[in-house]
Backbone as CSV, one residue per row, in Angstrom:
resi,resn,N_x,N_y,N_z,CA_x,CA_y,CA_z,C_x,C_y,C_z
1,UNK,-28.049,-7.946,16.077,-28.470,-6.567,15.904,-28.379,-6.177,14.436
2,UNK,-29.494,-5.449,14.277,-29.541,-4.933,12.486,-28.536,-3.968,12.237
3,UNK,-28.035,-3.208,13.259,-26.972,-1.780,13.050,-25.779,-2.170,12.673
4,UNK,-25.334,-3.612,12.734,-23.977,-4.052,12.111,-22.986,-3.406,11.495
5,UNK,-23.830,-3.890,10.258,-23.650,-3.728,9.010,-23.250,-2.135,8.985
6,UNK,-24.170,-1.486,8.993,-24.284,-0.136,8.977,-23.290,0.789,9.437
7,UNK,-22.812,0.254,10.963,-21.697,1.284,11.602,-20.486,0.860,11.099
8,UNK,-20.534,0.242,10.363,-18.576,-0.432,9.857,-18.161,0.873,9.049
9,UNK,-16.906,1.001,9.394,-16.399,2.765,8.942,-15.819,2.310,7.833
10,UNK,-15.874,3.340,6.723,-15.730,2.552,5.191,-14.164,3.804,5.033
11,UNK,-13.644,2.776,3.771,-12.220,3.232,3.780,-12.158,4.588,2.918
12,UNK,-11.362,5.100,3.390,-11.162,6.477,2.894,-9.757,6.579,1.685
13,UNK,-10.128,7.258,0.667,-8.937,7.451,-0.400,-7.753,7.560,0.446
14,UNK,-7.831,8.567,1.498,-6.950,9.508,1.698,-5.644,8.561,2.316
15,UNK,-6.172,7.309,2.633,-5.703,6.709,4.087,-5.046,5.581,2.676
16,UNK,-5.815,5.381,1.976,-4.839,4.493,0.843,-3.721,5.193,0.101
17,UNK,-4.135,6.446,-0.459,-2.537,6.969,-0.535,-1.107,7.347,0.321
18,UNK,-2.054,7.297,1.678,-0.854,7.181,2.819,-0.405,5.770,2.545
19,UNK,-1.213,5.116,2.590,-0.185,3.296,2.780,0.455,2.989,1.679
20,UNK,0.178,3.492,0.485,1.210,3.479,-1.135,2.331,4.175,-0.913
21,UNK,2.300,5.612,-0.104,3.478,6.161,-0.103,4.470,5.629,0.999
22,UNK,3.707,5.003,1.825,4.243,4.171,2.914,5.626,3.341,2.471
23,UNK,4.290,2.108,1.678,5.032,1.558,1.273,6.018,1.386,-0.061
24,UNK,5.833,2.619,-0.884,6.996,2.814,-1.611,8.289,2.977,-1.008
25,UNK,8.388,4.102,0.601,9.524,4.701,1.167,9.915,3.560,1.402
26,UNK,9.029,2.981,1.766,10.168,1.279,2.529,10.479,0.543,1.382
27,UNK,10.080,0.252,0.348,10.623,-0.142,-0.973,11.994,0.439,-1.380
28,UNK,11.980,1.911,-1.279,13.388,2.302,-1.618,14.431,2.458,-0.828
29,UNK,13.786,2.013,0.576,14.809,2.026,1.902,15.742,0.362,1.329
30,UNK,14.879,-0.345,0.674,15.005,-1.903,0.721,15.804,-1.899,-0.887
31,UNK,15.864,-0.790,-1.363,17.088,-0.871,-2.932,16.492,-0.857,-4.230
32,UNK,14.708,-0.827,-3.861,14.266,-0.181,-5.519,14.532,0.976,-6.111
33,UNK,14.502,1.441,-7.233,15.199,2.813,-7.237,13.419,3.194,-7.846
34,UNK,13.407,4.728,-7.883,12.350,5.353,-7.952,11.539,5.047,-9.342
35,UNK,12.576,4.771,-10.498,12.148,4.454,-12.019,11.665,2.793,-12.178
36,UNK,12.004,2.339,-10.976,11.091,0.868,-11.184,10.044,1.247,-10.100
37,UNK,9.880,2.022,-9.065,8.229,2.214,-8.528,7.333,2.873,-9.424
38,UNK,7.827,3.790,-10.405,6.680,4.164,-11.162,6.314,3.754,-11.917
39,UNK,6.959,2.376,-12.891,6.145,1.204,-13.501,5.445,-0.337,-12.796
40,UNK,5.422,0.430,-11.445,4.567,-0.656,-10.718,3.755,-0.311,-10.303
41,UNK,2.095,-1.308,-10.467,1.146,-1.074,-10.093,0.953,-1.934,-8.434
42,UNK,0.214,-1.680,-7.979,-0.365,-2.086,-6.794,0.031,-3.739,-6.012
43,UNK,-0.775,-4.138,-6.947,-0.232,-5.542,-6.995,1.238,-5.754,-6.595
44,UNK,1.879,-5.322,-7.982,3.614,-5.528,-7.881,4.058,-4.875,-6.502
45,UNK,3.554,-3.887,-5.751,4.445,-3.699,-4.862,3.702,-4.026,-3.767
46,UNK,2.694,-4.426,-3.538,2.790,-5.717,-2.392,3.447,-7.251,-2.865
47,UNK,3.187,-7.249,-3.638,4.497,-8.540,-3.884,5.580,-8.174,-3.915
48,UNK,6.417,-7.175,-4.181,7.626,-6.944,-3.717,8.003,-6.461,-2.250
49,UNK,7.051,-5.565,-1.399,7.311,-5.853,-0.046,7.615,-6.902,0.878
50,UNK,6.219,-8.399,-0.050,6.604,-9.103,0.811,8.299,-10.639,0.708
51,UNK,8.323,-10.289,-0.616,9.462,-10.707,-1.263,10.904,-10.185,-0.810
52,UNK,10.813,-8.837,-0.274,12.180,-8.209,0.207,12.434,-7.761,1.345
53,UNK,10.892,-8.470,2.419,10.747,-8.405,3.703,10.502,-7.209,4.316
54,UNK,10.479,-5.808,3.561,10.622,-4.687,3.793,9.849,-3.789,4.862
């Protein structure tokens, strides 16, 4: 079917700043302190989630 493509629901900002703040809270549940999340970009804190199991 040609409509594939078409109906795939595309990602919303709103829903990515929920999963950053997500996963910051569980970052600092796990012992980062707040002054090392704000020199990390994106990257770094999915590699540190999955590094501290969080």
């Amino acid at each position: 079917m040609r409509k594939k493509p078409l109906r795939r629901p595309v990602k919303k900002p709103r829903l990515k700043r929920q999963r950053m703040m997500q996963q910051k809270k569980r970052l600092v549940s796990a012992g980062l302190t707040e002054e090392q999340l704000v020199h990390m970009n994106t990257k770094e804190i999915r590699a540190a989630i999955r590094e501290t199991a969080a």
